[in-house]
TORGUZA-324710 format. One record per atom (N, C-alpha, C): residue in three letters; x, y, z. Coordinates in steps of 0.1 Angstrom, whole numbers, plus 5000, padded with zeros to 4 digits. Atoms other than C-alpha are relative to their C-alpha. Layout:
<rs>
ALAXYZ/...
</rs>
This chain:
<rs>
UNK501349924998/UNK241030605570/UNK500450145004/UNK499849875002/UNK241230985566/UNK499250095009/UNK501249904995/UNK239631165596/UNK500850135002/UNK500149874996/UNK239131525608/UNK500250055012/UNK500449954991/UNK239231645642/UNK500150185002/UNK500249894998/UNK237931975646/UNK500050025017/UNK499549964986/UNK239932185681/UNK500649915010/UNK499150034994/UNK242632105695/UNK499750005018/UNK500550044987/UNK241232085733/UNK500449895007/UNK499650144992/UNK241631795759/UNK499249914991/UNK500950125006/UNK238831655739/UNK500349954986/UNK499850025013/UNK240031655703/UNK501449935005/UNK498450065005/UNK243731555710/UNK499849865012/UNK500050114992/UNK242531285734/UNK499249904994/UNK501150035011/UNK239931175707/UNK501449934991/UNK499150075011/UNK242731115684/UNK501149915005/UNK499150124992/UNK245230965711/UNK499349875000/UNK501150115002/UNK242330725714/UNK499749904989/UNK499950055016/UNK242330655678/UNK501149904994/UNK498350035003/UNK246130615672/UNK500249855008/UNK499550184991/UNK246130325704/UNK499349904994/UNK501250105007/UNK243530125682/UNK500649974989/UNK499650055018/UNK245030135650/UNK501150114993/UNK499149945003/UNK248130285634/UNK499850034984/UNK500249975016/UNK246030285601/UNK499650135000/UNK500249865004/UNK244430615607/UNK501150175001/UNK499449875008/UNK245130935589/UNK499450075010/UNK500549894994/UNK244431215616/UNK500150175001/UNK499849845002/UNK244231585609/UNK499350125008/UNK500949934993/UNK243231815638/UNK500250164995/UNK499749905009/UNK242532125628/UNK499550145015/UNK500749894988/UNK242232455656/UNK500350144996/UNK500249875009/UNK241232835644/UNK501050075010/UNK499149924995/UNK243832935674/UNK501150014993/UNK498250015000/UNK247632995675/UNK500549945006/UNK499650094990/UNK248032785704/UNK498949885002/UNK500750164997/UNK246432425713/UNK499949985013/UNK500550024983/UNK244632335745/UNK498650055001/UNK501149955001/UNK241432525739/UNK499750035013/UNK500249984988/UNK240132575773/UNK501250005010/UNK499450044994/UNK242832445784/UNK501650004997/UNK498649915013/UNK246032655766/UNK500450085014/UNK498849924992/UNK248532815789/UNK500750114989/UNK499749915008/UNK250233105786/UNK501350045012/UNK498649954990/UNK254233245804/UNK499050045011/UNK500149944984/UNK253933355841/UNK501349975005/UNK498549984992/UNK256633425860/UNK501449904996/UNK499050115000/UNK258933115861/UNK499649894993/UNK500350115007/UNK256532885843/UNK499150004992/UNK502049935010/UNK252832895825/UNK499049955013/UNK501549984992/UNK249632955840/UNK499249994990/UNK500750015010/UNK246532855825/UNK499250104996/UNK500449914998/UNK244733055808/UNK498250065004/UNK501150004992/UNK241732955824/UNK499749895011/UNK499550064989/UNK241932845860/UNK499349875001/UNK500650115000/UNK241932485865/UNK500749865009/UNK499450134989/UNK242332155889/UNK499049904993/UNK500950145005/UNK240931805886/UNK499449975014/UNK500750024985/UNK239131645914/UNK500249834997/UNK499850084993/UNK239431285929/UNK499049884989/UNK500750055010/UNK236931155905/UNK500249994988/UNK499649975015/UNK238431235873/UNK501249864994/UNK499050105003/UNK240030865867/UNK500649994985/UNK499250015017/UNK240430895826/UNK500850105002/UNK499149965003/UNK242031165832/UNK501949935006/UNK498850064993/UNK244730985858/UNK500549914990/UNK499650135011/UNK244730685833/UNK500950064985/UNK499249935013/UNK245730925804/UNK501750035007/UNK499049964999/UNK248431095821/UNK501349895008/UNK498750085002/UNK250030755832/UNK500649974990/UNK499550125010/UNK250130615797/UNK500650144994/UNK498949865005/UNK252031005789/UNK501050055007/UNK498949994992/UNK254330965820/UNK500050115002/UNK499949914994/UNK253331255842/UNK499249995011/UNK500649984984/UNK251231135870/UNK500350015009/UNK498949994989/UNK254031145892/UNK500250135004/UNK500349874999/UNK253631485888/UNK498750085003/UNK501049934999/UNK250031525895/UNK500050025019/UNK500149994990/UNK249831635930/UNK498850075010/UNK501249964992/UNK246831705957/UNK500150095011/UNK500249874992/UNK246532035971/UNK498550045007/UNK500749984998/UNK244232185992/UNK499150174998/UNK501149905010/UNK241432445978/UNK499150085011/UNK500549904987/UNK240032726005/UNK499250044994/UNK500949925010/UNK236732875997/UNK499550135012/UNK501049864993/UNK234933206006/UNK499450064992/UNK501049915003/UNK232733456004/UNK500250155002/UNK499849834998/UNK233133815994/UNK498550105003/UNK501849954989/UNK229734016014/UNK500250135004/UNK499649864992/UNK229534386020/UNK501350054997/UNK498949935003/UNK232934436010/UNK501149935009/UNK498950084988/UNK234934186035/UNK499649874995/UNK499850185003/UNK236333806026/UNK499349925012/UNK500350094987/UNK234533546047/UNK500949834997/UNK499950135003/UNK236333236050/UNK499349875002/UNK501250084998/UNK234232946048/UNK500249844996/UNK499450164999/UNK236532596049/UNK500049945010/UNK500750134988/UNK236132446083/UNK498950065008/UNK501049974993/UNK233532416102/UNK499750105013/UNK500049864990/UNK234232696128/UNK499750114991/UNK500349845009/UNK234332956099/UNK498849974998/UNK501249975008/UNK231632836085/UNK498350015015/UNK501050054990/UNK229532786118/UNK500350205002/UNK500349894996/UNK230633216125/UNK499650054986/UNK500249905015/UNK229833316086/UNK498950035006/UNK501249974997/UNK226833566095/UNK498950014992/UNK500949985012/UNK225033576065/UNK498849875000/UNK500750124997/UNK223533246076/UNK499549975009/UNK500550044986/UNK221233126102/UNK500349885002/UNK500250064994/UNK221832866120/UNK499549864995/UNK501250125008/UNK219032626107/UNK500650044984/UNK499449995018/UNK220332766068/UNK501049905004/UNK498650065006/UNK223732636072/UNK499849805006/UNK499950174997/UNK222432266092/UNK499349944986/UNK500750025010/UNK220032256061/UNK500849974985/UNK498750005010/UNK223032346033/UNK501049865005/UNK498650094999/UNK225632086049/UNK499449864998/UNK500750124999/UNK222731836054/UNK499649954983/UNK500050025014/UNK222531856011/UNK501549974994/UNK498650005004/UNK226031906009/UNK500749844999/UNK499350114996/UNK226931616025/UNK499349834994/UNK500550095007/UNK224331416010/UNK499749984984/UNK500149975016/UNK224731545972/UNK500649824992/UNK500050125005/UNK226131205962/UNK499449875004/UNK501350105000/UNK223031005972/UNK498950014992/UNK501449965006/UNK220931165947/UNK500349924983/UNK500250055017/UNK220330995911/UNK499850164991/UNK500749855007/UNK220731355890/UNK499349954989/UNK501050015010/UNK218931215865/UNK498950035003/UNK501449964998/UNK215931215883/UNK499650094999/UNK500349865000/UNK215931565885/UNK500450074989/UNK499349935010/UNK216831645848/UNK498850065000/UNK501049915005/UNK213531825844/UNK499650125013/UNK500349924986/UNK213631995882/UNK501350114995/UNK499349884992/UNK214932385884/UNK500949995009/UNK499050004990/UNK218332415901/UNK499350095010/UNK499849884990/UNK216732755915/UNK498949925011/UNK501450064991/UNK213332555928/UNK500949855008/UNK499250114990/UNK215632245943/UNK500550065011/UNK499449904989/UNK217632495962/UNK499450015013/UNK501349944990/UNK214932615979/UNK499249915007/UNK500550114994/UNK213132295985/UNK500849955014/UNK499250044993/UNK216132146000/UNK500750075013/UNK499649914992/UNK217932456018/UNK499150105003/UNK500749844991/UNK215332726023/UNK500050124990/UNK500349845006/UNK214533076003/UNK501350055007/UNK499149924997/UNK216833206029/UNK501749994996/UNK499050005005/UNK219833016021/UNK500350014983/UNK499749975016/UNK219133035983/UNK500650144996/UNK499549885004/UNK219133405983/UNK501749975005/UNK498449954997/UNK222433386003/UNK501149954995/UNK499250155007/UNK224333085990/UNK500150004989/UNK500650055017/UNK222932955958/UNK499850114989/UNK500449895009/UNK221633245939/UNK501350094996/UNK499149935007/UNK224633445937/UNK501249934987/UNK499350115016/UNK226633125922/UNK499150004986/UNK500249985008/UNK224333095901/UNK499850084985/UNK499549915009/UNK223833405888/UNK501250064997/UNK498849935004/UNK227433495887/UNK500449894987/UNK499750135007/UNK227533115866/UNK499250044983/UNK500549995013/UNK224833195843/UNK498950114996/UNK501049925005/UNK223233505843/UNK498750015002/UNK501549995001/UNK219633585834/UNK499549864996/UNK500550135003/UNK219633185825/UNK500349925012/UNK499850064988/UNK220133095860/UNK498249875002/UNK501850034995/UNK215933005862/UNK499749874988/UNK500650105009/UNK216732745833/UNK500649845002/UNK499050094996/UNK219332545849/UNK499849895007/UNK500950174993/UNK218432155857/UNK501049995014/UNK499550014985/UNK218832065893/UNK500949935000/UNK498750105002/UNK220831785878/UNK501650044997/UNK498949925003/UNK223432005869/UNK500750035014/UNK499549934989/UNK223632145905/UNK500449915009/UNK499850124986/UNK223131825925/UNK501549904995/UNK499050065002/UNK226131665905/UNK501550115000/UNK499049905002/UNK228331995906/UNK500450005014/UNK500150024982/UNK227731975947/UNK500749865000/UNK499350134999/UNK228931585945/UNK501250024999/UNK498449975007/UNK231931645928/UNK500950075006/UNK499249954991/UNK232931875948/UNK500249995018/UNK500250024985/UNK232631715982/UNK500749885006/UNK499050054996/UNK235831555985/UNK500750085008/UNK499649874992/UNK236531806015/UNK500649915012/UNK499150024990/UNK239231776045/UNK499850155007/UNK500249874988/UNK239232056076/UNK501150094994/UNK498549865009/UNK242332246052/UNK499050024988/UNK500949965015/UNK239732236020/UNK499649934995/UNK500450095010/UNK238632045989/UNK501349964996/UNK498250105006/UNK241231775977/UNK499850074986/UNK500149965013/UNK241731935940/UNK501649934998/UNK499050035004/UNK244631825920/UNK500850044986/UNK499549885010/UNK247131995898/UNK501849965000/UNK499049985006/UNK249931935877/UNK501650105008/UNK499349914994/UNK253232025891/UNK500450054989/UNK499149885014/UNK254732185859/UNK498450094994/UNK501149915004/UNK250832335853/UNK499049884988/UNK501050055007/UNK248132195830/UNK500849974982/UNK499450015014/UNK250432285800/UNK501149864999/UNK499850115004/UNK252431985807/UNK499749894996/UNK500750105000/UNK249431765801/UNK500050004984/UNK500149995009/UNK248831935767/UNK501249934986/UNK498650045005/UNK252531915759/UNK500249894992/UNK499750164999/UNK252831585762/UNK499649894989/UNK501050105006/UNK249631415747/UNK500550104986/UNK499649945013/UNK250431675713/UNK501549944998/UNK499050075007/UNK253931535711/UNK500149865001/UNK500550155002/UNK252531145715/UNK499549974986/UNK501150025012/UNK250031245686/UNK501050024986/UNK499449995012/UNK252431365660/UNK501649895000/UNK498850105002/UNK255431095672/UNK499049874988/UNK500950115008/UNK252330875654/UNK500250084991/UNK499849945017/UNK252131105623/UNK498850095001/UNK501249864997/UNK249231335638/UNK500250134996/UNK500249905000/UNK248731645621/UNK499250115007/UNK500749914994/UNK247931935641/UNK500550164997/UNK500049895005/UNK247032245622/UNK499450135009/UNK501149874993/UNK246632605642/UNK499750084992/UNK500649875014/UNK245632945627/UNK498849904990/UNK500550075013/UNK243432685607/UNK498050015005/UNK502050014997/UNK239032775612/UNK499849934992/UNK500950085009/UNK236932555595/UNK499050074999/UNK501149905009/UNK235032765574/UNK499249944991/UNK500750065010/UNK233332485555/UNK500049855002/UNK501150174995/UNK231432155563/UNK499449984992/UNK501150045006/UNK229831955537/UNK500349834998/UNK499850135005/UNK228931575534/UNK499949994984/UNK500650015013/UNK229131465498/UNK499549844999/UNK501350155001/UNK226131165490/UNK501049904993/UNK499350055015/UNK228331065460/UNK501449915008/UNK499150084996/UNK231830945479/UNK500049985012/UNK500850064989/UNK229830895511/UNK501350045010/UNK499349974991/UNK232731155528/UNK499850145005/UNK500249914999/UNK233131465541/UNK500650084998/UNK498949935004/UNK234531765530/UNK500050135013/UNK499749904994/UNK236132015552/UNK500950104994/UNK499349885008/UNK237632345541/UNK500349944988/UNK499250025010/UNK237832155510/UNK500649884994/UNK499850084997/UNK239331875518/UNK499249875007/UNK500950094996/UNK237331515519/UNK500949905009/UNK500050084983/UNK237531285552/UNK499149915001/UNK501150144994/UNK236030935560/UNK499150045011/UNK500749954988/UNK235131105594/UNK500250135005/UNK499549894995/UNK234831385612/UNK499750015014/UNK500150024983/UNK235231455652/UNK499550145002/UNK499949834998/UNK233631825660/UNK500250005018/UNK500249924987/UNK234231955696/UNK499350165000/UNK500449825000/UNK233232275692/UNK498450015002/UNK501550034995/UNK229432415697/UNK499849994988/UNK500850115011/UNK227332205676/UNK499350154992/UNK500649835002/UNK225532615667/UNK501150024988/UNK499149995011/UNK228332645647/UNK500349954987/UNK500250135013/UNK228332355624/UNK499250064991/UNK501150015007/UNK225332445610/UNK500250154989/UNK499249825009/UNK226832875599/UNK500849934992/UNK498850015016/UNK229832655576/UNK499049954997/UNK500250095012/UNK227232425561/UNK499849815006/UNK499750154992/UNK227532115587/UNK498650015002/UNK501250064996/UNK224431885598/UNK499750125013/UNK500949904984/UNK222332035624/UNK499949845008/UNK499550074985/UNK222931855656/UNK498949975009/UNK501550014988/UNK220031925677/UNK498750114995/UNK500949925010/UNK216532045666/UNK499450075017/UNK500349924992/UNK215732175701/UNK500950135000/UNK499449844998/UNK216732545715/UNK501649905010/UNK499049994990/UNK220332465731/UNK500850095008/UNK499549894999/UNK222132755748/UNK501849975009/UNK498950034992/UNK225532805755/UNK500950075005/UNK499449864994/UNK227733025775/UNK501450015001/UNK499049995005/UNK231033195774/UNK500750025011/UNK499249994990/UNK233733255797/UNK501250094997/UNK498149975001/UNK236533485800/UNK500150015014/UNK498750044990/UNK239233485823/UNK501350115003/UNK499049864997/UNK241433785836/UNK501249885010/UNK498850064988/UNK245133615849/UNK500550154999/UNK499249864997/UNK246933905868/UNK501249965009/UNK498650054994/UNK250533875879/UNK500150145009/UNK499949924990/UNK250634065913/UNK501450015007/UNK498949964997/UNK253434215936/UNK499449985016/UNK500950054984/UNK251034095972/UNK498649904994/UNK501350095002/UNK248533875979/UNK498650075005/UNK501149915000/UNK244833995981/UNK499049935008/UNK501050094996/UNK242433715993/UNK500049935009/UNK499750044987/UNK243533656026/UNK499949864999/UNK499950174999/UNK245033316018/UNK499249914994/UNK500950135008/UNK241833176001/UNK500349994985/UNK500250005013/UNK241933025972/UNK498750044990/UNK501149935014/UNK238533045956/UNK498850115007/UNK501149934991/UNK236333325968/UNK498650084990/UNK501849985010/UNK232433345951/UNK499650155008/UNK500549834998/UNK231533765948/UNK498449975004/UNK501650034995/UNK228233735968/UNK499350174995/UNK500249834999/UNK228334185963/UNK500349974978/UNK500249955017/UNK227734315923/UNK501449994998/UNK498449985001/UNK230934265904/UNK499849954982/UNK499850115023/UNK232034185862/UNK500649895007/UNK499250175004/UNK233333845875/UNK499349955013/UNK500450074986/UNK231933605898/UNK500949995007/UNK499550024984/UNK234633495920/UNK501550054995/UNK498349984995/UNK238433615930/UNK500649875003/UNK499250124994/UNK240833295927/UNK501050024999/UNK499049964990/UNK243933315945/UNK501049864990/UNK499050105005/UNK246033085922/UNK501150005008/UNK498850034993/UNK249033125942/UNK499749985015/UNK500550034986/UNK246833035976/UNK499849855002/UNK500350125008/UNK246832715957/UNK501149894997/UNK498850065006/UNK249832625941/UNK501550105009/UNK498449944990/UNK253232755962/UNK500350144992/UNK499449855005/UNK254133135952/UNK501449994994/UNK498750055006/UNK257532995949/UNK500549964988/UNK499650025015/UNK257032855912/UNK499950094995/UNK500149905010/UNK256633165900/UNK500550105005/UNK498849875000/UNK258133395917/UNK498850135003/UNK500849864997/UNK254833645921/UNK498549965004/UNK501450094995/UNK251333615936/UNK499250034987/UNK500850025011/UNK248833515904/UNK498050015006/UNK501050024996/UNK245233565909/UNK498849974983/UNK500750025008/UNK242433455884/UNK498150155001/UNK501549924999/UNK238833685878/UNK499549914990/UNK500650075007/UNK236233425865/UNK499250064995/UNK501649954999/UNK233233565847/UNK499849954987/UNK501050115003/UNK230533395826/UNK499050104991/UNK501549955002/UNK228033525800/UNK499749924989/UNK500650135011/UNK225833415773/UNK499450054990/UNK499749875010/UNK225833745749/UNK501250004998/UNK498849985003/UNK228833855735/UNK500250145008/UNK499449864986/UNK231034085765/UNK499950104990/UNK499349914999/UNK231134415761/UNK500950015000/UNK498949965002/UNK233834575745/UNK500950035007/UNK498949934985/UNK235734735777/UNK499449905013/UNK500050144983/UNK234934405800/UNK501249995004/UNK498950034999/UNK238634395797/UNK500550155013/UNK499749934989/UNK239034755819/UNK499050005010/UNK501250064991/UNK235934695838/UNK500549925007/UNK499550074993/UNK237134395852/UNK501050045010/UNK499149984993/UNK240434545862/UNK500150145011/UNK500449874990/UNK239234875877/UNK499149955010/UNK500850034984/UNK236734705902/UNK501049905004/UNK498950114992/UNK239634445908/UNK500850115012/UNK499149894991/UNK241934765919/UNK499250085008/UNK500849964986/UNK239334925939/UNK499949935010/UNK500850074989/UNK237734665956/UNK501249955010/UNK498850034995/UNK241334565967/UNK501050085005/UNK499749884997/UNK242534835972/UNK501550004994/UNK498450025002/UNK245734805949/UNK500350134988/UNK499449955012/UNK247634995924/UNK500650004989/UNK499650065011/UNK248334985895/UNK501349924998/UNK498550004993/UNK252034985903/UNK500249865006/UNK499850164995/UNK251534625917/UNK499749944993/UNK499950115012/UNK250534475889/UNK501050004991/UNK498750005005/UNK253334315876/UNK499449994981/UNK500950035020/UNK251134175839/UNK498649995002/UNK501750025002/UNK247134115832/UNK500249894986/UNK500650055016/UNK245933925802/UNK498249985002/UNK501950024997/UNK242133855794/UNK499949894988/UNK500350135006/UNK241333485778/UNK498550034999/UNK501550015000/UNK237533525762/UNK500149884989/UNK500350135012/UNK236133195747/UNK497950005001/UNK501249984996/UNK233033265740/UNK498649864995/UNK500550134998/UNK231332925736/UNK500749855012/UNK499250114994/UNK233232755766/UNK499149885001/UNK500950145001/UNK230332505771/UNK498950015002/UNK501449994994/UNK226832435776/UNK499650025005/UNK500850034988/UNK224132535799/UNK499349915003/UNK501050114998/UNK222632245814/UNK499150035006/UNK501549984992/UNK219132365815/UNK499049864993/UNK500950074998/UNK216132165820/UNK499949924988/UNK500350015014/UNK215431885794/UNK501449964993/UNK498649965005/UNK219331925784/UNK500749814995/UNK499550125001/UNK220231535783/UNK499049964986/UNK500750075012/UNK217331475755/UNK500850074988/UNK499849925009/UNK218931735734/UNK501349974995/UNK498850045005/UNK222131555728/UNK499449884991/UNK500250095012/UNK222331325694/UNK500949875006/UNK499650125003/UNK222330995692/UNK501849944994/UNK498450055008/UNK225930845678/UNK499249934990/UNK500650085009/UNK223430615659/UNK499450074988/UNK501249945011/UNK221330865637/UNK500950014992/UNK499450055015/UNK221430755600/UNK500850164996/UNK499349915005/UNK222631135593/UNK500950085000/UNK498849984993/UNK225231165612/UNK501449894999/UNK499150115003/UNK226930875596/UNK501550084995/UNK499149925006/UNK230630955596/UNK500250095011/UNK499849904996/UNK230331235619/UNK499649985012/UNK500250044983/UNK230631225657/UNK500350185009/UNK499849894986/UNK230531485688/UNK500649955011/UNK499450034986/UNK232931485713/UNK500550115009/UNK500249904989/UNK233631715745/UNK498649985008/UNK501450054988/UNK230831815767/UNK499050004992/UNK501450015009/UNK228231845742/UNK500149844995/UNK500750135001/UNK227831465739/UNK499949905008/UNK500750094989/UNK226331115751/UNK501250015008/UNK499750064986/UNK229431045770/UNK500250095008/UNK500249924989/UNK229531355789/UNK498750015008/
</rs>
């Protein structure tokens, strides 16, 4: 059996690892319009080793992933670090990991922050489903208060998603709060690869082709069509029993591919500034959310994170999020409010790069669970969604 997987991602080469442990009969040909493999999740040199090139840990809940990386002999390498968070306000870091910082953070009353911890703490008692049709911005507010929304909530958001913050299901938020409330008085347990995320990639890509997995880069798929007649599919040309897409389903439909969802879907993009520094900047924290106007939501402190020692220089990440296509000069923008607001010089930056993908994934607004397809529907025979845009995400 002759299938397709469209992008090379965690999702497409674990899609086909999945395949291969079932049957040694299929034909697999992944196909990714990069130069490198990993999709979100592609590394790139730093100092002594690779950095991703969009910052990344797992959390305590992520069991397929632990299960994979036993059966690829590297879990012995995944290790649990602790994750510091703050808040940048007026122009000063607030740290905001134990409960003493967070009890002097001033931006908060009192009654806000018993109100915030009292959600915090109870985010994994909520069924998000219930709330697929409830406003993150109107839950907020129910729950913690106007006051803490403006101060808290609303800047994540909008640094997350923009002018589409007001569409975003509470279910999104109440399970993004769960997830991450695997916290200790040093931080959030997060977990991270000691050789980096690129050993994960590494690894499962040379599993897939010890089977006979083809994995083509440089290669777009510029053409999707089922033919009725040999009941297969043709990609770039080439016909396939099946086909796996990860990518946004929006796109399918520009080569010629089925349409996926008949509602509005929207989906937003991410780039990613890594900068290889000569000092540290973020007073020890690792993730700090820009509460003050800025091109990137938050300053993360990669080496506040991971030991300064693998690399030899301090690494920091600039996250930022839209859901238009960036402006042309987001790339000096970014780095000019980075060197002010820090007060650095050029001279200390040892490298920069800027990672834009501008379909990283979905907004999960309101409604957002009906708008994924079936695996069953007759017209989709043959042709499956995997990543976040499907049922099992």
């Amino acid at each position: 059996m002759d299938i397709c997987i469209i992008g090379s991602g965690l999702s497409g080469l674990s899609a086909a690892y999945a395949l291969l442990k079932k049957s040694d009969k299929f034909n697999i040909t992944i196909l990714e319009k990069k130069d490198v493999i990993g999709g979100c999740l592609s590394s790139s040199r730093a100092g002594r080793g690779y950095i991703e090139d969009f910052y990344h840990h797992c959390f305590s809940g992520d069991t397929e992933l632990f299960e994979l990386s036993k059966e690829l002999g590297i879990y012995d390498s995944l290790e649990w670090l602790s994750g510091s968070t703050g808040y940048y306000v007026n122009g000063k870091i607030y740290p905001l990991t134990t409960p003493v910082e967070i009890l002097k953070y001033p931006h908060l009353s009192l009654i806000d922050k018993f109100r915030l911890g009292k959600f915090v703490l109870g985010a994994k008692k909520y069924d998000a489903a219930e709330y697929e049709d409830v406003g993150a911005v109107e839950f907020a507010i129910e729950k913690c208060g106007k006051s803490a929304y403006k101060s808290f909530f609303e800047p994540l958001l909008r640094g997350k998603f923009g002018d589409a913050k007001d569409k975003v299901s509470a279910a999104w938020l109440i399970s993004r709060v769960a997830i991450r409330s695997d916290r200790k008085a040093g931080g959030e347990r997060l977990g991270y690869f000691r050789d980096g995320y690129n050993s994960l990639i590494e690894s499962l890509a040379a599993k897939l082709k010890e089977r006979g997995c083809a994995i083509n880069t440089d290669t777009p798929v510029t053409a999707l069509k089922y033919n009725g007649e040999t009941k297969k599919w043709s990609v770039n040309g080439v016909e396939y029993d099946a086909v796996i897409s990860t990518i946004d389903p929006r796109k399918l439909t520009e080569i010629g591919g089925p349409k996926i969802i008949d509602g509005e879907i929207h989906f937003q993009g991410a780039a990613c500034m890594s900068i290889g520094l000569k000092r540290e900047v973020t007073d020890g924290i690792y993730w700090v959310n820009m509460r003050d106007d800025a091109p990137y939501a938050a300053v993360i402190g990669h080496t506040n994170f991971v030991p300064r020692e693998r690399y030899g220089e301090d690494i920091v990440y600039l996250a930022s999020y839209f859901c238009k296509k960036p402006d042309g000069n987001l790339e000096e923008r970014m780095l000019e409010d980075f060197l002010k607001r820090f007060n650095l010089g050029r001279d200390e930056i040892n490298w920069y790069h800027l990672t834009i993908e501008e379909s990283a994934g979905p907004i999960y607004t309101k409604g957002y669970r009906r708008l994924i397809p079936s695996a069953g529907r007759e017209d989709l025979k043959g042709f499956y969604c995997a990543g976040m845009f499907s049922e099992e995400n």
